[in-house]
N, C-alpha and C positions, 0 to 999 in steps of 0.2 A: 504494500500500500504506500508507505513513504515514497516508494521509487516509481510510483506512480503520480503522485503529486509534485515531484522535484521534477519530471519530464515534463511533465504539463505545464508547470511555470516559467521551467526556461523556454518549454514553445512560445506559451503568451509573451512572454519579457520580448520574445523575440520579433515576433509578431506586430507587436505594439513598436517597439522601436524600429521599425522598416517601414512600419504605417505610417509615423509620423514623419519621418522623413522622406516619404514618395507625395503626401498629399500636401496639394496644395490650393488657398483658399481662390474658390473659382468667380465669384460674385466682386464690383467692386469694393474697396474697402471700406470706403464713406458712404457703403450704403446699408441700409438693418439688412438686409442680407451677407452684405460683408462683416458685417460686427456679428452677426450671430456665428458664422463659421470659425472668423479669430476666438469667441468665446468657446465654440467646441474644441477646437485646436487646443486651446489653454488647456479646458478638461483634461483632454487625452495626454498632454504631457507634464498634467499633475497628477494624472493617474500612473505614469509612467514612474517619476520621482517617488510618490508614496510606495506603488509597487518593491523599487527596488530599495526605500527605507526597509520597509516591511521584511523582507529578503534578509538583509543586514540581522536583523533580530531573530530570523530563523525562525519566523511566522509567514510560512509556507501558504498558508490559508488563506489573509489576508493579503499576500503578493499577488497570488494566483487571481482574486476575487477583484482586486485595484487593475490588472493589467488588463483582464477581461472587461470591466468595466469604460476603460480608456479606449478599449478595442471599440468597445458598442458606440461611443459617442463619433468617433472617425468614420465607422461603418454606415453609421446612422445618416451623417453629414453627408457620406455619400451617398447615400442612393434618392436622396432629396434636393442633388446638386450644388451643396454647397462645396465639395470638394473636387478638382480635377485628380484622378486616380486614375493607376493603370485598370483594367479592362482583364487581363488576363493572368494568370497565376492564382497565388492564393491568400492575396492580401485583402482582398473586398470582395463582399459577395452583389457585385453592382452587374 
């Protein structure tokens, strides 16, 4: 089980930090469509930060749960258009 939850985290950790580095906000920026996607963006890489706090303290649970949760706010942003994301692979389900 441990070694179940230790693969699962480094997937999201990893997941999440490829996420936020490939997307980028698609709307302009002075517009509430642009401010809402910088506000997801923020989410997803304060989820990314807490994740890997969490990580540090070897609260496994709480990493896994912040990265996955950072995952949903990028995913989300995507397929509603607020992100330009790639299209293929396995970073967005868009």
């Amino acid at each position: 089980m441990a070694a179940d939850i230790e693969e699962k985290t480094d997937r999201y950790e990893r997941l999440l930090a490829e996420a936020v580095d490939v997307a980028t906000v698609a709307p302009p920026a002075d517009t509430p469509m642009g401010e809402a996607a910088a506000e997801c963006l923020e989410m997803a890489e304060s989820y990314l930060a807490d994740g890997r706090h969490f990580r540090e303290d070897d609260d496994l649970v709480n990493a896994l749960a912040s990265f996955s949760y950072g995952h949903a706010w990028l995913d989300a942003g995507a397929r509603v258009g607020l992100f330009d994301v790639p299209t293929d692979g396995h970073l967005f389900t868009v």
